[in-house]
C-alpha positions in Angstrom: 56.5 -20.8 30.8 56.5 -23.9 32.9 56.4 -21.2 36.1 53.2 -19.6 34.7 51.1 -22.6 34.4 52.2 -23.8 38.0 51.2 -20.6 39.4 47.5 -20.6 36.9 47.1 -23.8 38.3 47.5 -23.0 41.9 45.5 -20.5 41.7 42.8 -22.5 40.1 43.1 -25.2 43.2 42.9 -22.2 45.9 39.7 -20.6 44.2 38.0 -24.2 43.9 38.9 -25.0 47.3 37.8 -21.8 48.5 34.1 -22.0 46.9 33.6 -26.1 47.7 34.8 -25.7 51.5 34.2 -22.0 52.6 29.7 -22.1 53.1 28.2 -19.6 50.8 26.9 -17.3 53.3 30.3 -16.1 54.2 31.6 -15.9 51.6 28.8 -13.6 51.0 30.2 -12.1 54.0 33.4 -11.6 52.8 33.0 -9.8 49.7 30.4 -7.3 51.2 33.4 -6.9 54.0 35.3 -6.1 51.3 33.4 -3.3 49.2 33.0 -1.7 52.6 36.5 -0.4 51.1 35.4 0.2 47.7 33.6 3.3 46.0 31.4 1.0 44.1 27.9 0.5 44.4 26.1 -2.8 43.1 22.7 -2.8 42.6 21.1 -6.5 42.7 17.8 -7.3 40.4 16.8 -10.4 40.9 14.0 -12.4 38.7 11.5 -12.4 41.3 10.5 -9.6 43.8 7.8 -10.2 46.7 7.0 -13.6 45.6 5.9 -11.9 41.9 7.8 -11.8 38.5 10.4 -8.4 38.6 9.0 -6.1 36.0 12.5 -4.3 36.3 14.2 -7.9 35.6 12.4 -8.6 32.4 13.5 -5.2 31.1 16.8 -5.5 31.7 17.1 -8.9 29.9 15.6 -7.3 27.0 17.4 -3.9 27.1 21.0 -5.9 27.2 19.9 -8.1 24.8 19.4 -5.5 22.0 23.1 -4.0 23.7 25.3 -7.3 23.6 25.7 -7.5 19.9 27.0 -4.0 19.8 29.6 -4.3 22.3 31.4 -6.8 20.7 33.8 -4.6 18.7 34.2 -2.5 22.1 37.4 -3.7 24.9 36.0 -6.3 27.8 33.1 -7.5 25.6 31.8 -10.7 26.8 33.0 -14.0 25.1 29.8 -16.2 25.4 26.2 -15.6 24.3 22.8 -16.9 24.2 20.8 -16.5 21.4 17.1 -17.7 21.0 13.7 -17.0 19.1 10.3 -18.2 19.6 7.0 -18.0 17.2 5.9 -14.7 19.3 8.8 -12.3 18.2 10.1 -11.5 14.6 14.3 -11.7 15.4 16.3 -13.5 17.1 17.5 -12.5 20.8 20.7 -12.5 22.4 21.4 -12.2 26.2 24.6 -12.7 28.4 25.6 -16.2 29.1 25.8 -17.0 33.3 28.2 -15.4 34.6 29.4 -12.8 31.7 29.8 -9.4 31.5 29.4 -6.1 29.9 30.0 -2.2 30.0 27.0 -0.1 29.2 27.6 3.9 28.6 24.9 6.4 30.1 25.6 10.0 29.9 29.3 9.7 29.7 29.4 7.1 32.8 30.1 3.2 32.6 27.8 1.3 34.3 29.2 -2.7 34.4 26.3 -5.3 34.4 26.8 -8.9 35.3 24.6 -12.1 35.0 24.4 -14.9 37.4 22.7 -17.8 37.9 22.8 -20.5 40.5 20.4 -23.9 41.3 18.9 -24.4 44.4 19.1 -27.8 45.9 17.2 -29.5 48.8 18.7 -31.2 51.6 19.1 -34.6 49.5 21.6 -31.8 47.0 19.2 -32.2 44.7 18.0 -29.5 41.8 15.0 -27.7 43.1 15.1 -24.8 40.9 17.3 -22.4 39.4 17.8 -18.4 40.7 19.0 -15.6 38.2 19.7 -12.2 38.9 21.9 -9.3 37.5 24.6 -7.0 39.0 24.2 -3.6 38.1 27.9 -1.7 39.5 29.0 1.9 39.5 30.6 4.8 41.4 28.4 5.5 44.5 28.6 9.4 43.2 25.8 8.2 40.2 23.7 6.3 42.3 20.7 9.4 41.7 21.5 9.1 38.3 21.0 5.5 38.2 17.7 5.7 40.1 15.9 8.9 38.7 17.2 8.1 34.4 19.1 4.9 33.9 16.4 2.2 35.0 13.5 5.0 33.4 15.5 4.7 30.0 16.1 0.6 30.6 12.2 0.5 31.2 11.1 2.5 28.6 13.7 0.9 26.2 12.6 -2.5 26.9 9.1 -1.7 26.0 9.8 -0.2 22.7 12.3 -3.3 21.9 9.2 -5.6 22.9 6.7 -3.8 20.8 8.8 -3.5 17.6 10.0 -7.4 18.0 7.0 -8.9 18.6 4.9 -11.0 16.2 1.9 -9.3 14.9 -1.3 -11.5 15.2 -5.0 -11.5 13.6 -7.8 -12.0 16.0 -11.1 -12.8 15.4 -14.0 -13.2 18.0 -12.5 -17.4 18.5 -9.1 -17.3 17.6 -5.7 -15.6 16.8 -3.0 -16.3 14.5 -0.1 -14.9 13.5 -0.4 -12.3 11.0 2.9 -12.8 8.4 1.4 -10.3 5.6 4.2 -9.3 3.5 2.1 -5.6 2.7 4.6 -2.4 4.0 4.0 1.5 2.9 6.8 0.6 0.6 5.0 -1.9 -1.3 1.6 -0.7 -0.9 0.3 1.3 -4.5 -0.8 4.8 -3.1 -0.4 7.8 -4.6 2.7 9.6 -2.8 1.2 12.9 -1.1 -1.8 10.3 0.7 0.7 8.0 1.6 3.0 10.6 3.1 -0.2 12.0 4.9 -0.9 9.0 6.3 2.1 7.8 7.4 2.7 11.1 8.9 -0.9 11.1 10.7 0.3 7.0 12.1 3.5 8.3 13.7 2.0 11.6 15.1 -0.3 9.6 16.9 2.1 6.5 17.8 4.3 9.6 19.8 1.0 11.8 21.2 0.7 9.9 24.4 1.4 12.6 26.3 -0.6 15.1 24.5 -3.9 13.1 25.0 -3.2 12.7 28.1 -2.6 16.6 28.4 -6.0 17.5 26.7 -7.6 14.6 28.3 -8.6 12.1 25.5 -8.1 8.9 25.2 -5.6 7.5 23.7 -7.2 6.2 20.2 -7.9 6.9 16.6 -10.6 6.1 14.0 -10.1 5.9 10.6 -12.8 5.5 7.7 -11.2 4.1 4.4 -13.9 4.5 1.6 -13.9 3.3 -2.0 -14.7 1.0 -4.6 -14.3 -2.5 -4.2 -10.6 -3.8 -5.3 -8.3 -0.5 -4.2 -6.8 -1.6 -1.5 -8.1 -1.0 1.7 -7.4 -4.4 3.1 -3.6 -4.0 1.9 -3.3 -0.7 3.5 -4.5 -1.9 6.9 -1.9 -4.6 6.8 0.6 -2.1 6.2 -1.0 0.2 9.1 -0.5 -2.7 11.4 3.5 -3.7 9.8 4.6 -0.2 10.2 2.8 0.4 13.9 3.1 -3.2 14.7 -0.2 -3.4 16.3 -2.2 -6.7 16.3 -5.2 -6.3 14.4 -9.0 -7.5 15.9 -11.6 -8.4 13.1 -14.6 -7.8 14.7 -17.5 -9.5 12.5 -21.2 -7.3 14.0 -23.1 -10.0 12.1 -21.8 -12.5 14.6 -22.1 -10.8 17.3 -25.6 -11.5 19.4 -25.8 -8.4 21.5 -24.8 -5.0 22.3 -23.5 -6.4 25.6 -21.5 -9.1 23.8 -20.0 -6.5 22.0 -18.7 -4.7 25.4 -17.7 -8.2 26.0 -15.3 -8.5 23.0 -14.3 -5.1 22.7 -12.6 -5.4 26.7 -11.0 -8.2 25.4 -8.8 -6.1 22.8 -5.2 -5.5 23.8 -3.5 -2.5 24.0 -1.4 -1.4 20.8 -3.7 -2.6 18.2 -6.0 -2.2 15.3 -10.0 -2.6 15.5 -11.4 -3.5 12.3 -15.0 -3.4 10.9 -14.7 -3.9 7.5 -18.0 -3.1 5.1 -19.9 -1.6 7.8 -22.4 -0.3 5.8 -23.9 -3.8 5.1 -22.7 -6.1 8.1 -25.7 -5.3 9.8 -28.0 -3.1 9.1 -27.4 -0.7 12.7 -31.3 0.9 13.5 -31.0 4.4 13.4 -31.5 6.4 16.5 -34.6 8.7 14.8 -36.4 5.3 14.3 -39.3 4.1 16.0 -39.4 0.8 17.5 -36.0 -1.1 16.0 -37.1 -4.6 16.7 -40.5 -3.3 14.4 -38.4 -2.5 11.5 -35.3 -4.8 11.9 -36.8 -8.0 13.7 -33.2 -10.0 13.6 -31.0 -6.8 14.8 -28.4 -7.9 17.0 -26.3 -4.6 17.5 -28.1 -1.4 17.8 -26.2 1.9 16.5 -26.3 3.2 19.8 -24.3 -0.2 21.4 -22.1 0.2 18.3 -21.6 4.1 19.4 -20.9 3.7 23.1 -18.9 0.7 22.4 -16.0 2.6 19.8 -16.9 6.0 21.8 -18.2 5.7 25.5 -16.6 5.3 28.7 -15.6 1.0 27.3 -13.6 3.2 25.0 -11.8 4.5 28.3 -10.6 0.9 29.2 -7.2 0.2 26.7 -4.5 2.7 25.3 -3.0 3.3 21.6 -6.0 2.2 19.8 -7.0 2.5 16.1 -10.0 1.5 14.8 -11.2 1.3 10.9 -14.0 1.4 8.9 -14.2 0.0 5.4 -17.1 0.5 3.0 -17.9 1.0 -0.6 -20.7 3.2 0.0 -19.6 6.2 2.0 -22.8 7.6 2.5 -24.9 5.1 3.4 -23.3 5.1 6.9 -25.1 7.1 9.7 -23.5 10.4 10.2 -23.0 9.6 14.0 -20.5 7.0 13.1 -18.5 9.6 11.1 -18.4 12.2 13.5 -14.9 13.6 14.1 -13.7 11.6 17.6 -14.9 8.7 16.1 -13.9 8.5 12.7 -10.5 11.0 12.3 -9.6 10.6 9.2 -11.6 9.7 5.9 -9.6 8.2 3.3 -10.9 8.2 0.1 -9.3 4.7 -1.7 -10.5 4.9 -5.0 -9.8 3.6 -9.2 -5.8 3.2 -10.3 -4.1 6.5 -12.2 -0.7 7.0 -13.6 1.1 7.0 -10.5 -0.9 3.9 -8.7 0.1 2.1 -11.8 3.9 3.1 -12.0 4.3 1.9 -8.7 2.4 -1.7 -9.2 4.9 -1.9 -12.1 8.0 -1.4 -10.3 6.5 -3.8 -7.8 5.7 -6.7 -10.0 7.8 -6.2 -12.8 10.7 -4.3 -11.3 10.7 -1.3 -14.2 10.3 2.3 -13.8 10.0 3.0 -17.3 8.9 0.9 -20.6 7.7 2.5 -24.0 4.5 1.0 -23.6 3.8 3.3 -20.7 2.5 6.3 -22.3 -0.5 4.1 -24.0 -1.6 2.9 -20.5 -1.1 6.1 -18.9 -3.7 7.6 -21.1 -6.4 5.4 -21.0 -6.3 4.4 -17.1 -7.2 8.4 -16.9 -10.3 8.0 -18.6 -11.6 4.5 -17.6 -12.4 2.6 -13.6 -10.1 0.0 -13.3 -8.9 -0.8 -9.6 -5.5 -1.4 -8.8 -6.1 -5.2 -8.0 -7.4 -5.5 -11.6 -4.1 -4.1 -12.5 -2.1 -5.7 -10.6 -3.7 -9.5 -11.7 -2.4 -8.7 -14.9 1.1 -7.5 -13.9 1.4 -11.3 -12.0 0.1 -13.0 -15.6 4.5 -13.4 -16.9 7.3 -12.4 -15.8 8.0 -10.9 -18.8 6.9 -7.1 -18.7 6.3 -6.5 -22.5 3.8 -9.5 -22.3 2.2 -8.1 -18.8 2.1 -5.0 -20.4 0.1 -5.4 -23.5 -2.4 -8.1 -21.7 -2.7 -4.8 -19.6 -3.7 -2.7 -22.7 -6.1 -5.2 -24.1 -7.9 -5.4 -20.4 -8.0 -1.5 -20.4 -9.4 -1.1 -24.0 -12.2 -3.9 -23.3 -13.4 -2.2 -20.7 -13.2 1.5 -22.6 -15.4 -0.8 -25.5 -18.0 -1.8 -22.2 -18.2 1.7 -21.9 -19.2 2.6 -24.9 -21.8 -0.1 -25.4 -23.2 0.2 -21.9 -26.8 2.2 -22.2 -27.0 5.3 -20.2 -28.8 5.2 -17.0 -31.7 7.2 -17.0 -32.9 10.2 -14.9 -33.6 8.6 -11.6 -31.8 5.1 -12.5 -29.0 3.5 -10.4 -25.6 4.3 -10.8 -23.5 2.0 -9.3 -20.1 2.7 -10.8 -17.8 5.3 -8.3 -16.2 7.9 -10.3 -12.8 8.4 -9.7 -13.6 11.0 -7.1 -14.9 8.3 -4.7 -18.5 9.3 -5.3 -20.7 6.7 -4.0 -23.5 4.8 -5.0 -26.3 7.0 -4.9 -24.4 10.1 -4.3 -26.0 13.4 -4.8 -23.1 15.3 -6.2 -22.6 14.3 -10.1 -20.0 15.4 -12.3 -21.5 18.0 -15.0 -18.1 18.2 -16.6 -17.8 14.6 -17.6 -18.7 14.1 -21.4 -21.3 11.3 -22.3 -20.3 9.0 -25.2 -22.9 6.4 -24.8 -25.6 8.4 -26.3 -26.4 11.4 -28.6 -26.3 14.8 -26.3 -27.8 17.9 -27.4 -25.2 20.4 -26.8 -26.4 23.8 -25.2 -25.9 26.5 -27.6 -23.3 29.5 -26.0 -24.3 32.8 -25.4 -23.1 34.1 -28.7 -23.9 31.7 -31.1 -23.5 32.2 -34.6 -25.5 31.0 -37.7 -24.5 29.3 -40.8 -26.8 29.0 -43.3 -29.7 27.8 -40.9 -27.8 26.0 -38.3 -27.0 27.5 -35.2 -23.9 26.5 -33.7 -20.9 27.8 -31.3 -18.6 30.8 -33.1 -15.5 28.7 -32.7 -17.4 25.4 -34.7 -18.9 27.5 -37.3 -16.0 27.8 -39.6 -15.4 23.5 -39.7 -19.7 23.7 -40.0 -19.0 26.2 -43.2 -16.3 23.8 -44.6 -18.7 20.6 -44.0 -21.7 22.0 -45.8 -19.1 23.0 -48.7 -17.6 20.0 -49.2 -20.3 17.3 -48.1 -23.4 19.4 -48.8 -26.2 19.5 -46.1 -25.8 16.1 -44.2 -28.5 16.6 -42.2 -31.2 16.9 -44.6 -32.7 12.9 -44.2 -32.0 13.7 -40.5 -35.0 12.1 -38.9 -35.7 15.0 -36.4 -36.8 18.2 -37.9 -36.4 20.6 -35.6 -34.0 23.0 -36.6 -32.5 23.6 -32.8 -31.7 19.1 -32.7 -30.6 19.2 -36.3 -28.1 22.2 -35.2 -26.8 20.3 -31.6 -26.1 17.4 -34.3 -23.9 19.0 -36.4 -22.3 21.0 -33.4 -21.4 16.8 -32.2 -19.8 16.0 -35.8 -18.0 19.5 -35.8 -16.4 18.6 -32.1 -15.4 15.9 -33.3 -13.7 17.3 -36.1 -12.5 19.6 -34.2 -10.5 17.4 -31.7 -9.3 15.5 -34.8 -8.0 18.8 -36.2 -5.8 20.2 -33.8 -4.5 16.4 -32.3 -1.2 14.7 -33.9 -1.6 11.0 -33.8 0.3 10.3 -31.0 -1.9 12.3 -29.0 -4.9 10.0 -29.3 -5.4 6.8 -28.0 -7.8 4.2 -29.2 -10.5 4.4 -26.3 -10.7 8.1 -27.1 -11.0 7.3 -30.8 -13.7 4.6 -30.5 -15.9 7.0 -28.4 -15.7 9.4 -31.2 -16.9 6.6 -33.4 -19.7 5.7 -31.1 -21.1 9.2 -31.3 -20.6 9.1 -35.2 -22.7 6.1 -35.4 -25.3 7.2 -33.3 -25.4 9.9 -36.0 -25.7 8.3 -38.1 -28.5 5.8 -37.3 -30.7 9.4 -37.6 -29.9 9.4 -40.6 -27.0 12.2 -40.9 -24.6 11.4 -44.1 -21.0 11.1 -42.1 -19.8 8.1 -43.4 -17.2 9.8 -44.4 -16.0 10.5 -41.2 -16.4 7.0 -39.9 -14.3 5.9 -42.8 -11.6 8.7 -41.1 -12.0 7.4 -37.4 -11.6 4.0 -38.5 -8.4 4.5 -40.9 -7.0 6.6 -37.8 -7.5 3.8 -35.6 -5.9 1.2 -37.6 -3.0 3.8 -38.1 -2.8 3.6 -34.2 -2.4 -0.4 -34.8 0.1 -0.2 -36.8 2.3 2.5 -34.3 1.5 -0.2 -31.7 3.0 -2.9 -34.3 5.5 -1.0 -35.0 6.8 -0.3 -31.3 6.5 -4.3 -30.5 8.6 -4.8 -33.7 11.5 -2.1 -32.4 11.2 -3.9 -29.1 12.1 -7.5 -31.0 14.7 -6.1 -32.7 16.3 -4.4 -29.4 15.8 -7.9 -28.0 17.7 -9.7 -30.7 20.6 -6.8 -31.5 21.0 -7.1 -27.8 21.3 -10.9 -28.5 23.8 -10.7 -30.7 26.3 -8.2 -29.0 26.2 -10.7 -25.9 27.5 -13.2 -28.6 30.1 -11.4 -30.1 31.3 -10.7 -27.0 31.8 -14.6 -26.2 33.2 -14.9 -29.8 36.0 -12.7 -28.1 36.8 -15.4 -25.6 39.8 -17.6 -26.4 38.7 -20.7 -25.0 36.1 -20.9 -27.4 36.3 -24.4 -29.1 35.9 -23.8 -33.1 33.1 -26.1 -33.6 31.5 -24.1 -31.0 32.2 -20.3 -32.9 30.9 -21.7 -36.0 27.4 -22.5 -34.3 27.3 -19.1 -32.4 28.7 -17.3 -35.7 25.9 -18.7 -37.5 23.2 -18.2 -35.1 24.4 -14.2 -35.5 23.7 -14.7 -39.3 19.8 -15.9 -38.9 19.3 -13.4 -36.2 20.6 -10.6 -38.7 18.3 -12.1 -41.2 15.9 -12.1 -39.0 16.5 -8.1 -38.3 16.5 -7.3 -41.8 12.8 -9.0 -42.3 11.8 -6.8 -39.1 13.5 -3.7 -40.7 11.7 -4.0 -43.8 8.4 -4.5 -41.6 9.1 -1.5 -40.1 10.0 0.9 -42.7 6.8 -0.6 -44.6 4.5 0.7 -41.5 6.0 4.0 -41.7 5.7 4.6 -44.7 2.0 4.1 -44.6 1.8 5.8 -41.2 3.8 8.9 -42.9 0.6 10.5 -44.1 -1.0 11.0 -40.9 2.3 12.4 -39.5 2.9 14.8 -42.8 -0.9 16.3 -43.0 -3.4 16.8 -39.8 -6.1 14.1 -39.4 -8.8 15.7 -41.4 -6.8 16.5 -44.7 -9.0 16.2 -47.6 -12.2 16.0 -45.1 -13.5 19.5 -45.3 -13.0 22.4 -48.5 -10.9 24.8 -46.9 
């Protein structure tokens, strides 16, 4: 042992020696005397080349830096590390300390990289500055290899590294910040197949360099996301920019003064990143080309449409690479169709009111469920009414608790099914500006024919083989339920204030639909938005004078039967709660380091909560049993002579 160390510490006095006495340069000397010898090659890449920063040297830091972490479990890895992270990238980074180490594997062949570092001094041996540079060594037999794929892959490498680590940052047309939005396509509530499409459509383009350079395009997108206000198409360019990693510009038109301060701005835009113009249908208000004299029309126009078209789509468009830009508006259509043009707009994306899957997924967001037995009610009536998704979600965010989230959820949905039904109808020619569900805009030409109207009384079209009962003609498939009506209730049209016999008949073909819906449903098949349209219609039948009281007296008992199956599932949820409770006590009961003080608190506590159960029971079991009659008999029974 005491051998070993004298011989370590000779050695250690020969090599200081050797390096404070023996002049740098030849020692330089003597180690390139010696390789003479050797088969290895040793490329040097050093920070800066021809008085400028080496590109090559940048890379390489980065490209070992995402390398050193992963070497560690292999033999030789090196013992000491830097690690660092500044407000400009997302992770940390690691690099090789001076003076380390490490074996990269290309194409079967090691490839051994060292770091070193040295300070420059002056003639007073004084710091001046400090000189890095790496070591690249290999067999001389791979040095075409080296040159024509390893430093293209370190290169290339690097780059994607940089891009993906980099912070994200918001730019408007005087400053940028970092953007730290939390919104992914993971989070973000889109039904499935768009989201798929879209995601697909971002990485198609992310990896088409090459083919736009092929058919000689350049390299850009534009997207148009359409909608009503409130579905997300803010979120869903944050999570455009997370997933890409693309800075994002916000370019606001009404601030801009000119069409040439616009060329201005846009050549300031970096590469890999997203334009934005959100609500471009009412930034400014863009003169149309087929206009006369804008400044006639628009006397405080600062961007033409034209600027705005060369700008996105002209040769400025030429100068900057991976480029998307996006339109927002709620009013598809009042955009100029040059704007929308494939080549400048791609893609249209059509953001529009929450459904059943939209809401599933803000539920397993905010409340972190995939199922509850309240779901079916909502499901139901957030097909038939507008509601966006960030209504939806403000209610999810109300409690943690999900039954509580849940039924504030239901009540919001139901008020605005009641809005509905009070709302007067436009008239022919009025202003509609409530999108369907289809992402029809305001003003839109196309109207939905199919959509039933329960705000007022509509005379139904008779079909083409109507049949007549009595003197009413009606549809063949109503006029047994109309036959059944006039039986039982006699004619309940006769103090109808309109006398034609053509309205009187479209009246009773409304009360007969309605019957007939109520015939062939089960209980659980209706939902209380449904129910008070139905009674809506029956009491604009009533107000011209048509006797169906009786069937408003129906619709209402059905819809307090609905109450009580909505009691009725909040009471089973209570009493899952507190059975669930109770088993978690028993189970500390169980325990034997349970003082007995304690287990006669906890055994008691058991006895309330079963008391407790037996008074929800009995609640229970009393709302059945008046429910029972609408699940024993159909919904009309007794209503009609049959």
């Amino acid at each position: 042992m005491a051998s070993t160390l004298s011989i370590l510490a000779t050695f250690t006095i020969i090599r200081s020696t050797f390096n404070d006495f023996i002049p740098k340069e030849i020692r330089d000397y003597l180690w390139s005397f010696i390789r003479r010898f050797s088969s290895e090659f040793t490329l040097v890449i050093e920070e800066s080349h021809d008085g400028s920063s080496n590109h090559i040297f940048q890379a390489t830091m980065e490209y070992l830096g995402s390398h050193v972490l992963s070497a560690l479990a292999a033999e030789g890895f090196p013992k000491r590390l830097t690690v660092g992270k500044s407000e400009k990238v997302r992770k940390f980074t690691f690099g090789l300390d001076r003076h380390s180490e490490i074996v990269d594997i290309f194409h079967g062949v090691p490839l051994k990289w060292k770091y070193n570092a040295d300070f420059n001094t002056n003639t007073n041996n004084q710091h001046t500055s400090e000189s890095r540079w790496y070591e690249l060594s290999f067999q001389k037999n791979h040095v075409e290899m080296v040159k024509s794929k390893y430093i293209p892959h370190i290169i290339n490498t690097a780059k994607k590294l940089k891009d993906r680590n980099r912070m994200v940052k918001f730019h408007t047309s005087s400053s940028a910040v970092n953007l730290d939005h939390p919104m992914t396509f993971d989070t973000l509530a889109l039904d499935g197949d768009l989201k798929k499409t879209i995601m697909e459509d971002l990485d198609s383009f992310i990896n088409g360099k090459e083919y736009y350079k092929k058919i000689g395009k350049v390299w850009k997108r534009g997207y148009l996301l359409y909608g009503p206000p409130g579905t997300g198409k803010s979120s869903l360019i944050a999570a455009m920019a997370n997933h890409l990693n693309f800075d994002i510009y916000n370019l606001n038109l009404s601030a801009v003064n000119s069409d040439s301060s616009l060329e201005y701005l846009l050549l300031h835009v970096s590469n890999r990143s997203i334009l934005v113009i959100e609500d471009i249908d009412c930034t400014v208000k863009l003169q149309n080309r087929d206009a006369g004299d804008p400044t006639a029309s628009y006397p405080h126009v600062q961007v033409t449409l034209s600027g705005l078209l060369n700008a996105i789509d002209g040769l400025l468009s030429c100068c900057g690479d991976e480029r998307i830009i996006v339109f927002t508006t709620n009013y598809k259509d009042k955009i100029d169709p040059a704007l929308l043009r494939a080549g400048r707009m791609d893609k249209h994306i059509c953001l529009s009111y929450s459904t059943a899957s939209t809401f599933k997924q803000l539920a397993a967001n905010y409340l972190g469920i995939s199922n509850h037995n309240l779901f079916c009610r909502i499901e139901k009536i957030i097909e038939e009414i507008n509601v966006s998704p960030a209504e939806v979600a403000g209610e999810l965010m109300k409690s943690k608790d999900p039954k509580t989230c849940l039924e504030g959820l239901i009540e919001l949905l139901e008020s605005k099914a009641s809005e509905a039904t009070s709302k007067p109808e436009e008239g022919e020619g009025g202003n509609n500006t409530k999108q369907e569900k289809g992402c029809k805009s305001k003003g839109s030409n196309t109207t939905n024919n199919d959509s039933p109207n329960h705000n007022a009384i509509t005379f139904l079209t008779v079909g083409p083989d109507p049949m007549t009962v009595r003197e009413y003609t009606v549809k063949p498939e109503l006029a047994p339920i109309l036959k059944a009506v006039l039986l039982k209730h006699g004619d309940i049209v006769t103090d109808c204030s309109l006398n034609s016999t053509q309205c009187r008949s479209s009246l009773l073909e409304i009360a007969c639909g309605i019957i007939q819906k109520l015939q062939a449903a089960k209980l659980e098949d209706l939902t209380e938005p449904e129910l008070r349209f139905m009674l809506a219609s029956v009491s604009d039948l009533e107000s011209l004078k048509l006797r169906v009281s009786w069937l408003r007296k129906r619709l209402d008992q059905i819809i307090e039967a609905l109450q009580l199956v909505k009691q009725c599932s909040a009471l089973e949820e209570d009493k899952r709660k507190i059975l669930q409770e109770i088993e978690e006590i028993q189970k500390e009961l169980g325990s034997c380091h349970m003082e007995t003080l304690e287990k006669e608190k906890k055994t008691l506590r058991i006895q309330e909560m079963e008391a407790v159960i037996g008074t929800i029971s009995e609640s229970i079991s009393t709302n059945e049993a008046r429910l029972s009659c609408f699940y024993e008999r159909s919904l009309v029974d007794g209503l009609l002579c049959l």
